[in-house]
LUMVEXNU-441936 format. One record per residue (C-alpha): x, y, z negated; residue in one letter; residue number from 1. Coordinates in steps of 0.25 Angstrom, whole numbers. Layout:
N
  east north    up rest  nr
     X     Y     Z    A NUM
...
***
This chain:
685
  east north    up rest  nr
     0     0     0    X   1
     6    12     5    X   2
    11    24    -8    X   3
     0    35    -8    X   4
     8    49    -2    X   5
    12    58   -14    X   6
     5    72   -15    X   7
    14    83   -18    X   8
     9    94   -27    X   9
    11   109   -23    X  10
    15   118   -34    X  11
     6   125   -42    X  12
     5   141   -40    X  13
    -3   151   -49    X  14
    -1   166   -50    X  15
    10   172   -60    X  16
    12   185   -67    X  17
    23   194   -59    X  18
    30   196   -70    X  19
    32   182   -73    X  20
    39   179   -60    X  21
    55   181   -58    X  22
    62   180   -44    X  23
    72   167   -44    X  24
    86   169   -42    X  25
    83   155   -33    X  26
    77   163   -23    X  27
    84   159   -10    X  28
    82   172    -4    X  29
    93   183    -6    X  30
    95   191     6    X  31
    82   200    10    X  32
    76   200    23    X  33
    64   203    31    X  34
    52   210    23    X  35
    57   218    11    X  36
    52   217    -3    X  37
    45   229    -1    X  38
    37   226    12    X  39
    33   213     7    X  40
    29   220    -5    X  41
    20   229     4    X  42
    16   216    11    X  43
    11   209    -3    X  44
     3   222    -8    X  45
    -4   223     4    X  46
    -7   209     6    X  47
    -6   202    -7    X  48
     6   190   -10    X  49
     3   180     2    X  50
    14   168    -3    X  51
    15   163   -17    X  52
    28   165   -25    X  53
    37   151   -29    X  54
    40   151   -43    X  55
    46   141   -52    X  56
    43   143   -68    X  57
    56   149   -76    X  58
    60   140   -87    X  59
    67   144  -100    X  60
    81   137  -105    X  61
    72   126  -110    X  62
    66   124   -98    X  63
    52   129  -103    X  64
    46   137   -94    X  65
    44   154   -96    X  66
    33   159   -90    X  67
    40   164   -79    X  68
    42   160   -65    X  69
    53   161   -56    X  70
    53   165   -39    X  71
    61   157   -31    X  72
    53   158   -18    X  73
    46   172   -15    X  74
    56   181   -20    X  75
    52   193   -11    X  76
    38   191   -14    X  77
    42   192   -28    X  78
    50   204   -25    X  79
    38   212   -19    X  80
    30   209   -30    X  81
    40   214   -40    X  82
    40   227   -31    X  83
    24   228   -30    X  84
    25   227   -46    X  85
    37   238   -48    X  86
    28   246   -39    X  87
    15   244   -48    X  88
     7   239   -36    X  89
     7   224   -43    X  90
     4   220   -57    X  91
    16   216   -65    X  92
     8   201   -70    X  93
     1   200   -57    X  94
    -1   186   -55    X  95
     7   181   -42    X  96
     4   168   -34    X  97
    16   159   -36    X  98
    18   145   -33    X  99
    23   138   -45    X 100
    34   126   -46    X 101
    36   117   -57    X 102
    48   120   -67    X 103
    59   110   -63    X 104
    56   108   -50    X 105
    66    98   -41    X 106
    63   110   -29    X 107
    74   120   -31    X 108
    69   135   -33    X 109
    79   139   -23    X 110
    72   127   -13    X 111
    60   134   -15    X 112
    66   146   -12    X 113
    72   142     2    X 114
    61   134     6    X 115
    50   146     6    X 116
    60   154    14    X 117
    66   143    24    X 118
    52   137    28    X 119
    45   148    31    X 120
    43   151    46    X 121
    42   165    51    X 122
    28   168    58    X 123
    30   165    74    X 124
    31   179    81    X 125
    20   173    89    X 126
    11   172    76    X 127
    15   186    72    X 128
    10   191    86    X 129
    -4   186    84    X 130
    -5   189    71    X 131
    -2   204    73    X 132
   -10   203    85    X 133
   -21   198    77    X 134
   -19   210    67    X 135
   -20   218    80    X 136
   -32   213    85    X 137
   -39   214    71    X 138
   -35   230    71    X 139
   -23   231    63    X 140
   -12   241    73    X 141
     1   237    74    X 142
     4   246    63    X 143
    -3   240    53    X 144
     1   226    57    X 145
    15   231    56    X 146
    13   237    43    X 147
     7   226    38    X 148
    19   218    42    X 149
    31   228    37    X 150
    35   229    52    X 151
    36   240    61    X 152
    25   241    71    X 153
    34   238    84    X 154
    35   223    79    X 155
    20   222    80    X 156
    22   229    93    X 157
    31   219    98    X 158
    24   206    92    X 159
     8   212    99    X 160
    18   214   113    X 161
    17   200   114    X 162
     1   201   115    X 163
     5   204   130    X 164
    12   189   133    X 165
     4   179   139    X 166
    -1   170   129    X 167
     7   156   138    X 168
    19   164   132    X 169
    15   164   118    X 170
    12   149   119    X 171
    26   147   124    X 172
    31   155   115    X 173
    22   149   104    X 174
    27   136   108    X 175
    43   139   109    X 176
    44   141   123    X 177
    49   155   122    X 178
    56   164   112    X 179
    50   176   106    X 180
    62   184   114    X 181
    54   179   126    X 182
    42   183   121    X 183
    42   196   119    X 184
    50   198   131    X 185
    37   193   139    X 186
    29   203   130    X 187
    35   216   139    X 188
    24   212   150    X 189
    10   209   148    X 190
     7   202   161    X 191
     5   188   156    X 192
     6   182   170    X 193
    20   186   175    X 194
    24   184   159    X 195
    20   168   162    X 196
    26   168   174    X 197
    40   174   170    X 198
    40   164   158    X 199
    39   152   169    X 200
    50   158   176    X 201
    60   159   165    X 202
    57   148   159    X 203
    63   137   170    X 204
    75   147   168    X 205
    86   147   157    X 206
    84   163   156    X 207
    73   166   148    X 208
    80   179   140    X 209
    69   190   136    X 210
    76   198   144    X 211
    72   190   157    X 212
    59   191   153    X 213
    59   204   153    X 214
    64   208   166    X 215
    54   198   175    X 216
    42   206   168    X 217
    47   218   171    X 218
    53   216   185    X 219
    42   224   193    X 220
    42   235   184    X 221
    52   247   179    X 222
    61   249   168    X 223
    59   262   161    X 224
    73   264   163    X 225
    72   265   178    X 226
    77   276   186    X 227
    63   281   191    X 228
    57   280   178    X 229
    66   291   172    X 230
    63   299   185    X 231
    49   298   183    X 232
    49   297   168    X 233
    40   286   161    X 234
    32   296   154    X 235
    28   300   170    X 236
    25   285   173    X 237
    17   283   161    X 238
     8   295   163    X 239
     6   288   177    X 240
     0   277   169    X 241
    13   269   173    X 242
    14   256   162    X 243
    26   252   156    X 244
    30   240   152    X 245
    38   240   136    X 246
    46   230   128    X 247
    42   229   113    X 248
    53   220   110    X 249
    65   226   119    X 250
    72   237   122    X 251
    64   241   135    X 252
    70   256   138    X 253
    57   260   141    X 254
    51   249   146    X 255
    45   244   161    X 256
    35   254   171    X 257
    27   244   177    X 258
    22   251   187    X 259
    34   255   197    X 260
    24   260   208    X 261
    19   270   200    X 262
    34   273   195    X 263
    37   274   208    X 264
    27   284   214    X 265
    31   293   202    X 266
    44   295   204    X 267
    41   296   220    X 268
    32   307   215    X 269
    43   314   207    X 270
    54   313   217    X 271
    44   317   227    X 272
    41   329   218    X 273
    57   331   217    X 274
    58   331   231    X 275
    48   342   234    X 276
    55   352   224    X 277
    68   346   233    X 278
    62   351   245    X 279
    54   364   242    X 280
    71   367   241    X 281
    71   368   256    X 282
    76   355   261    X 283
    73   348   275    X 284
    69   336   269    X 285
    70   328   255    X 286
    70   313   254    X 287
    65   306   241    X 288
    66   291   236    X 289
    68   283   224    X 290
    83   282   229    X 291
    90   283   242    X 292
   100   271   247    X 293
   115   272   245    X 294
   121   281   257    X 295
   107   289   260    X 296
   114   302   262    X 297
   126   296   271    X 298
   120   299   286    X 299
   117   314   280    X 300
   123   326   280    X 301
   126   333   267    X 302
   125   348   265    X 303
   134   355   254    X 304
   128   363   245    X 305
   134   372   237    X 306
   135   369   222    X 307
   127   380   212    X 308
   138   388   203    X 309
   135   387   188    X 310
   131   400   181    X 311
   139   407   172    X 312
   129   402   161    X 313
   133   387   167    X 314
   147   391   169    X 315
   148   394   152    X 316
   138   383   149    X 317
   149   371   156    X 318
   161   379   151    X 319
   156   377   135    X 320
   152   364   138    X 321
   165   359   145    X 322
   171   368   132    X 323
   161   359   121    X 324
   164   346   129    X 325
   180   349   127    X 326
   178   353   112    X 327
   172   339   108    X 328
   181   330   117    X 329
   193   338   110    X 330
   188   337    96    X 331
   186   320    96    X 332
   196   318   107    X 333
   202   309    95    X 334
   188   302    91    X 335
   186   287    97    X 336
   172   291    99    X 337
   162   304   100    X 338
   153   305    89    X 339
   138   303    95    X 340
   134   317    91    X 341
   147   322    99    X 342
   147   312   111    X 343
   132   315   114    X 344
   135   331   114    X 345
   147   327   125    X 346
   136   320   132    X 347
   126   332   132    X 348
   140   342   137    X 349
   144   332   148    X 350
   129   331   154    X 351
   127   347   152    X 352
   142   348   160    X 353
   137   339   171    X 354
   123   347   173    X 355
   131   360   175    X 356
   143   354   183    X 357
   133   345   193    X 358
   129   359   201    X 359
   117   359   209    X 360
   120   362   224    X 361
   112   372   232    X 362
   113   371   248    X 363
   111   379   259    X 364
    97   383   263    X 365
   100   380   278    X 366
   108   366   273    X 367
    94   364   265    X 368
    85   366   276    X 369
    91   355   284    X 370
    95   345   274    X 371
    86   337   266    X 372
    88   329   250    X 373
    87   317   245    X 374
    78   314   233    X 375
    79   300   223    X 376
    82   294   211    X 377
    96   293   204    X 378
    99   280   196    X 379
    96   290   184    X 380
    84   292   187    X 381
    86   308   191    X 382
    82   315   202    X 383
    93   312   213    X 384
    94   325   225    X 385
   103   325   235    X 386
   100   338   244    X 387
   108   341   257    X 388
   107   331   265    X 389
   105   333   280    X 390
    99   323   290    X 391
   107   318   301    X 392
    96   321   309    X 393
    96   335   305    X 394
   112   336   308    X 395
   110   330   322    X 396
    98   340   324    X 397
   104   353   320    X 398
   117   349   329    X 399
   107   348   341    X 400
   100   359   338    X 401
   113   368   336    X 402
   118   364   352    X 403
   104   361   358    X 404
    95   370   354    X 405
    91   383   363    X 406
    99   398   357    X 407
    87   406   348    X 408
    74   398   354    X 409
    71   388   340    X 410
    57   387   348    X 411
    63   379   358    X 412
    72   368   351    X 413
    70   356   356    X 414
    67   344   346    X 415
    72   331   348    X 416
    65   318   342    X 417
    70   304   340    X 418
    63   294   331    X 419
    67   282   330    X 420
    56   276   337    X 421
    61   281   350    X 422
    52   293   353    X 423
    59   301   364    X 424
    59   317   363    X 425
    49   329   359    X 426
    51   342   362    X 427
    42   353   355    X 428
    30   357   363    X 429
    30   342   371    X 430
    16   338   373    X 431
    12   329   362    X 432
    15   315   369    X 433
    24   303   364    X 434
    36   299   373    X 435
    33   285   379    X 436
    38   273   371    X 437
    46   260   377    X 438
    36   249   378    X 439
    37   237   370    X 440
    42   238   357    X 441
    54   245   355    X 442
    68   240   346    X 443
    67   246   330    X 444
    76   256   329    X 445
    90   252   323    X 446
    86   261   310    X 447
    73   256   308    X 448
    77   241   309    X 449
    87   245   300    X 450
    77   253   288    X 451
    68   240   291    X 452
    79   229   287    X 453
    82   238   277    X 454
    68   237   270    X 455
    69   222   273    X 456
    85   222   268    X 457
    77   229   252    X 458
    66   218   251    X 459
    75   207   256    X 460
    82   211   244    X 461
    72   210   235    X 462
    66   197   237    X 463
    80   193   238    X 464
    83   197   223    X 465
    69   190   219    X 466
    75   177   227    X 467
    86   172   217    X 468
    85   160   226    X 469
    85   165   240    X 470
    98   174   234    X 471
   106   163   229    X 472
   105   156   242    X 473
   108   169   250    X 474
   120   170   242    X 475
   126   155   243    X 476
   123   156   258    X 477
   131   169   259    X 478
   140   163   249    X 479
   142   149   258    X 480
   145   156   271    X 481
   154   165   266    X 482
   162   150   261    X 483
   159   141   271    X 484
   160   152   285    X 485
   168   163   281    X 486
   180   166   274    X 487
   179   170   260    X 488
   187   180   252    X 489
   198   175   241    X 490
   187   179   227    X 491
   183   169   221    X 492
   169   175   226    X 493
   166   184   238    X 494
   153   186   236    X 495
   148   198   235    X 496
   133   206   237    X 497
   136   221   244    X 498
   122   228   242    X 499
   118   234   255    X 500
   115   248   256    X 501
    99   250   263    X 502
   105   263   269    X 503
    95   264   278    X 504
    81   263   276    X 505
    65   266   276    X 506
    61   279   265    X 507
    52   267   260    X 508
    61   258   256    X 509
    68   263   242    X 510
    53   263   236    X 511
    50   251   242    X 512
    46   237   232    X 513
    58   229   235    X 514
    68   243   232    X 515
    59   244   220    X 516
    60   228   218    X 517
    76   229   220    X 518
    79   243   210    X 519
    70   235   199    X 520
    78   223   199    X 521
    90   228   200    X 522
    86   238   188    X 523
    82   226   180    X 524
    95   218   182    X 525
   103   229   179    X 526
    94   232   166    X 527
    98   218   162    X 528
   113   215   166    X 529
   123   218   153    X 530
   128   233   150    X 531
   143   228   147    X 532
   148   224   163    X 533
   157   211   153    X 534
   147   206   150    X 535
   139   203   163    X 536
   145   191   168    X 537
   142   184   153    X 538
   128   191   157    X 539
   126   185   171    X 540
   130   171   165    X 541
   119   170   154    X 542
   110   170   164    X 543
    99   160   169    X 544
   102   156   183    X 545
    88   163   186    X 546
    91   176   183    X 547
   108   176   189    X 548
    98   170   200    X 549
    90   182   201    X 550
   101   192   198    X 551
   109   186   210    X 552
    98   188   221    X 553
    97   201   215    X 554
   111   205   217    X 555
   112   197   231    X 556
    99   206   236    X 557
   107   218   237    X 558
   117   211   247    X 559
   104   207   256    X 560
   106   214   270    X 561
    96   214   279    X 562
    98   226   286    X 563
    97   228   301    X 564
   109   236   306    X 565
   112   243   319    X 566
   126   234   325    X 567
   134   236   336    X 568
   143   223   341    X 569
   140   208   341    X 570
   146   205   329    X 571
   138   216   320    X 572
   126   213   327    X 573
   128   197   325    X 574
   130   201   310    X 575
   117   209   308    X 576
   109   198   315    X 577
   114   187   304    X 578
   111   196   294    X 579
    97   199   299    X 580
    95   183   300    X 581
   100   180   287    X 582
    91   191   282    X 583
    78   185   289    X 584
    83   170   280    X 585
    84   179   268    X 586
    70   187   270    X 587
    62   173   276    X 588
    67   166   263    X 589
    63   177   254    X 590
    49   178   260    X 591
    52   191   262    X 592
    41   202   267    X 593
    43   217   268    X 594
    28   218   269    X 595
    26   213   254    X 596
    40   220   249    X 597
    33   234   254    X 598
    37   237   268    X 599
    27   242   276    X 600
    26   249   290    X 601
    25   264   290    X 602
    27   275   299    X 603
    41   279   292    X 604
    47   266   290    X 605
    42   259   303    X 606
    32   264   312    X 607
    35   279   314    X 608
    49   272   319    X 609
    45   262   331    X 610
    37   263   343    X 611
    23   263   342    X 612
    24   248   350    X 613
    30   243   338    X 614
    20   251   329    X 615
     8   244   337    X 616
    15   232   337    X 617
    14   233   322    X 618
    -1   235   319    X 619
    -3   223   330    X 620
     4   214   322    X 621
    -2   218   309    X 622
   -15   224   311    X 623
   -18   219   326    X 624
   -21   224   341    X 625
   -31   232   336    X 626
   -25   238   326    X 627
   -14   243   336    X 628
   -23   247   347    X 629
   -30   258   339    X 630
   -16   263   336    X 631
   -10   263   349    X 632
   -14   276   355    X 633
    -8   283   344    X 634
     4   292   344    X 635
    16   285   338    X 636
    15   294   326    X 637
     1   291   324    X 638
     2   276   328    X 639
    14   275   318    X 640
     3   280   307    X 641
    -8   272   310    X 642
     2   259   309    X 643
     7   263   295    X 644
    -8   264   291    X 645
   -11   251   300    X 646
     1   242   294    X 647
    -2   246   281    X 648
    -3   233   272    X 649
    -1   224   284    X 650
    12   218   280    X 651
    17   219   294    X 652
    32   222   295    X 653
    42   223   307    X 654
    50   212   312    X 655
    63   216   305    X 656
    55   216   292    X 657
    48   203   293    X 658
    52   190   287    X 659
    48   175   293    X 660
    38   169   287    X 661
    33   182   282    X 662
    27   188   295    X 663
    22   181   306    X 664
    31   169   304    X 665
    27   154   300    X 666
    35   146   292    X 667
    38   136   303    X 668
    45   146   312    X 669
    60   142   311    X 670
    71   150   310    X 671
    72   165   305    X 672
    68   179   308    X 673
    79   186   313    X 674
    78   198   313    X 675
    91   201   323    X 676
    81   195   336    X 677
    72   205   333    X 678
    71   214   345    X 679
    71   226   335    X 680
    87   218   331    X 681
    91   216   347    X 682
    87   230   350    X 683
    96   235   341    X 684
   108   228   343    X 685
***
């Protein structure tokens, strides 16, 4: 017959006096931490004693016991209740729950003692978040909760953030599957579906830092710290009713604008505004854009303007500050460092030295006239003006108008016209006809084939960088012919990525998606790469192979070159047709399509610059016969018009911009596009 289980007995507890209880010098605890005897004194006058005192009975030298009891688990409570009765708030003999053992006790005091510490398990954040969302949702404020709580109210803040993750991530997390780290970093969006779908991506990697995290949710939108949000200023962005995106548990500098469009048309809207205080100065003309490409100016003419003296008020204002400036560097030329007080004065003398040294230039009224500026964006997020510079157009005009153009009779100057559609001369007072055009479609002009492939050069580059894949295979078959058919150099490795300079190109394309795509992702890798240049080889190793993946079709996207360019001589012409077929691979693997990476047909960028068979050709194939008939006894600037208005939305794009498989191709059709066979390309050779 099996032996019945024994019952244990729980310790008796009863309420005793205060002032027959004493604090055990078996008390485990020494060293403070968390909650301090006078918030948890607070806590228990509010809220009354929530856990029992562990006494054990104090006995005599006989062993007998006295009356009194000694503490050897709940020492700070004991210590708050002391404080409550020193602070007349609690009666000295008021009765106090206590949990009683036995006198002689095999269980040592100081056992007692480590176990009430050592078992007990913190609340899971998770917990804490509900129950503080729970005070919420029953009309306590963050305030109170935090009050009630000794905490300041940015910790409840920071646990209610993660009322914004989905609830799939607050099983995982529940379950272990995620650290809090994790958590909070998926707090910073409240779109639940891209949150769910970032966590299946990182979770088949080895990278799953909170940092990660951060920068795939906030991709499509823009730091605070950006270039054209210090133009615009966030203030201007928010009264816009722009949203921004913030960080409770990190450092965010601001945080992310999630609406770049609207950021967008505001700082078009202020440079715009820039620019007509720029040109109510007299100038010919005045470009504006976000930024300009490198070598903008290099087919200008610069004018000289003459620097603007300083005035004897500016003249006395430099010499005391060279004079201060000298003084301080004298007086701690021995000092290893400036005190912060003094090094922050030299700052303010060195930034008031340059404002009056950097002299603002004045031109020429007749120079001005004829010369045009160029309005952007500097990296700092200023206003960048660059006045004086003259079209080569202009230079070649004045030149012929100096040698050609009848002595002191302005009326009759005759005014030559050449666009690069072909159109033949006018001469003021013609009749109002248009020179006939060659039949049949006519080549692209070298300059336009070459702003298109330039478009097609930008968002190649960007769905390149978003195809770690496709950029890895580039490289290793750049890397393979350059070992197997060519003779390599004597480094270890040759390879090397040039960027490209998109010298020439539509007025569209610096605000277009895939610039804007590129500029963030460039600024977001940047953000992230360590500040101490040592370090970033250590850096780059730490990584998962997804995001040295990623940050390697990033880099390789600025070496992608698909432009178009003008050669003379078999050789060249052999080079740029390779290049244009290797282009076509890269474009037909990357599904690539200018129509959804925002290219559209307009009268600037396309059909104001071809014949008007090619512009009829164009509504034929996207809108139909019809659709061209009605347009076909139009002027060519009217027909040009009528297209744009025509073409809007239909996602047709011409051949040099159009990839297989994307327009008008099957996916049986062998081979690739090549662009070279285009009759546009053998024109133009």
């Amino acid at each position: 017959m099996a032996s019945a289980i024994q019952k244990i007995v729980l310790n008796a507890s009863r309420d005793i006096p205060f002032n027959r209880l004493v604090l055990s010098q078996s008390n485990v605890r020494r060293v403070k931490a968390g909650l301090s005897i006078e918030e948890l004194a607070r806590d228990i006058e509010r809220r009354g004693l929530l856990q029992s005192l562990n006494v054990r009975p104090v006995l005599n030298g006989e062993g007998a016991e006295t009356g009194a009891y000694e503490v050897p688990a709940g020492g700070r409570r004991f210590r708050a209740l002391e404080l409550l009765v020193k602070q007349k708030k609690l009666a000295k003999t008021a009765p106090v729950p206590c949990v009683v053992r036995e006198a002689g006790s095999a269980i040592l005091a100081e056992d007692d003692s480590l176990a009430e510490n050592v078992q007990r398990v913190a609340l899971h954040p998770l917990d804490q978040f509900r129950a503080f969302r729970d005070m919420l949702e029953k009309g306590m404020s963050e305030e109170e909760i935090a009050a009630a709580f000794f905490v300041v109210p940015a910790v409840v803040k920071q646990r209610l953030r993660l009322m914004t993750v989905s609830d799939k991530l607050l099983e995982i997390y529940e379950q272990d599957g995620m650290k809090l780290e994790q958590l909070m970093a998926f707090s910073i969006s409240d779109d639940h579906a891209r949150q769910e779908q970032v966590w299946e991506i990182i979770a088949q990697s080895h990278n799953r830092e909170p940092y990660l995290i951060r920068r795939m949710l906030t991709e499509k939108t823009v730091r605070a710290s950006d270039r054209r949000v210090r133009f615009v200023g966030l203030d201007a962005y928010l009264a816009a009713g722009g949203p921004v995106m913030r960080d409770l548990f990190e450092a965010d500098d601001g945080g992310w604008l999630q609406d770049p469009t609207l950021l967008d048309r505001l700082v078009m809207e202020k440079l715009s505004s820039a620019a007509e205080d720029i040109r109510a100065e007299g100038w010919k003309w005045v470009e504006t854009a976000l930024s300009f490409p490198w070598g903008h100016t290099r087919d200008f003419v610069e004018i000289e303007g003459t620097p603007v003296a300083l005035s004897e008020e500016e003249v006395v204002r430099l010499t005391a500050l060279h004079s201060e400036q000298e003084t301080i560097e004298a007086e701690y030329a021995q000092a290893d460092e400036f005190p912060e007080e003094i090094d922050s004065r030299l700052g303010e003398i060195e930034q008031a030295i340059e404002a009056l040294e950097e002299r603002p230039v004045s031109f020429d009224p007749a120079d001005v006239v004829r010369a045009g500026v160029f309005v952007s964006l500097d990296t700092d997020g200023t206003l960048l003006v660059e006045r004086g510079f003259v079209r080569p157009e202009d230079v070649l005009a004045e030149s012929e108008n100096r040698h050609d153009a009848p002595k002191g009779d302005d009326d009759a100057v005759v005014c030559h016209s050449a666009g690069d559609d072909g159109e033949g001369d006018r001469r003021e007072g013609a009749p109002d006809t248009e020179p006939e055009e060659e039949d049949g479609l006519k080549p692209l002009s070298e300059r336009l084939l070459t702003e298109l492939t330039a478009w097609r050069t930008l968002a190649l580059r960007d769905a390149f960088a978003g195809n770690p894949h496709v950029g890895l295979t580039e490289l290793l078959h750049t890397l393979v012919r350059d070992l197997y058919w060519q003779v390599s150099g004597a480094d270890c490795l040759e390879a090397y990525v040039r960027e490209i300079p998109l010298q020439v190109h539509s007025p569209d394309m610096p605000g277009s998606l895939p610039a804007h795509a590129l500029r963030q992702r460039n600024e977001g890798w940047k953000h992230d790469l360590p500040e101490d240049e040592d370090a970033l080889w250590q850096w780059l190793d730490g990584l998962d192979d997804t995001s040295r993946l990623a940050l390697l079709a990033h880099c390789l996207s600025f070496g992608v070159n698909a432009l178009y360019e003008s050669s003379h001589g078999p050789s060249l012409a052999r080079s740029v047709r390779e290049r244009l077929a290797r282009a076509d691979r890269l474009a037909t693997a990357l599904r690539l399509d200018l129509a959804e990476a925002g290219w559209q047909p307009t009268v600037e960028n396309y059909l104001g610059r071809v014949t008007k068979a090619r512009i009829l050709e164009a509504v034929r194939e996207a809108r139909g016969d019809d659709a061209a008939d009605r347009i076909a006894h139009l002027k060519k600037a009217d027909m040009a018009q009528a297209a744009e208005r025509l073409l809007d939305g239909s996602g047709w794009l011409p051949e040099a911009l159009r990839t297989r498989d994307v327009w008008g191709q099957s996916e049986g059709d062998e081979g690739l596009t090549d662009m070279s066979d285009s009759p546009d390309a053998v024109a133009a050779e």
